[in-house]
C-alpha positions, 0 to 999 in steps of 0.5 A: 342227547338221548335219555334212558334207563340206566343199566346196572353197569351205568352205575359206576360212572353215575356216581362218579358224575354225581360227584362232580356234579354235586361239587358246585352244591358243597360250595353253596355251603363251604361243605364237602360232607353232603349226602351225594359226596358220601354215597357209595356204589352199594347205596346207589345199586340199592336205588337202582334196584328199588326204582328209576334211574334214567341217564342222559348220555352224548355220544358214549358218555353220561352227562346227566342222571335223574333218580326216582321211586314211587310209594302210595301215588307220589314218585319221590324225584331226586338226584338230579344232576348235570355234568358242569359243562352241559348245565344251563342247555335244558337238560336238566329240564329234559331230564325232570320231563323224561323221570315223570313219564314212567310214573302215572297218577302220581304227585311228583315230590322233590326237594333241594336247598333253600340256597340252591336258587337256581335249582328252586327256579328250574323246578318252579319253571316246571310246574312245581310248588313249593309246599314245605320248608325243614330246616336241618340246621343253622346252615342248612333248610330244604324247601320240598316242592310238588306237582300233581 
């Protein structure tokens, strides 16, 4: 596996990961209509071009992407993601280690979904902790977590 920036024409097939990716989260809430189903090529060139997107590829194939952004000395980590057949090997975790590199001084933030327990233990096994929870709705609570 090889981690690095991605280029602008990496985009498209990160999306298209992210929505497969992100099709086992929808399911936590019997819900296609979740923010990384929705986003469009536009959104994600925006992030691109106002922070980092690193991808992780095999051979000449993306099968995972993590995205962040820094502002006033936290770096906001999100968009982590993993193709379903690559998912419980460590690349997840090599992702979140390869995104904190390119920030320095920072308290890194992210957050994900009360329901999302494996998502909570990966970023727990990492060294986050939990700092806030917003609920959203009846269905829907994020847990914010940290580490400085």
């Amino acid at each position: 596996m090889d981690i690095r920036k991605a280029e602008l024409c990496d985009l498209k097939e990160i999306l298209d990961l992210q929505y497969l990716a992100y099709q086992s989260e929808a399911a936590l809430f019997n819900n296609k209509d979740i923010p990384p189903l929705k986003e469009t090529l536009e959104e994600l060139t925006e992030e691109f071009n106002n922070g980092i997107i690193l991808k992780m590829t095999d051979g000449d194939k993306i099968i995972g992407s993590v995205r962040a952004y820094e502002k006033r000395h936290v770096a906001y980590i999100g968009k982590l993601m993993v193709h379903p057949d690559y998912r419980n090997q460590g690349n997840g975790s090599m992702l979140i280690r390869a995104i904190e590199k390119f920030f320095f001084d920072c308290r890194y933030e992210l957050f994900t979904s009360t329901k999302s327990v494996d998502n909570i233990r990966l970023y727990e096994s990492l060294g986050y902790r939990r700092f806030k929870e917003e609920k959203i709705n009846d269905e829907l609570t994020f847990v914010y977590l940290a580490k400085d």
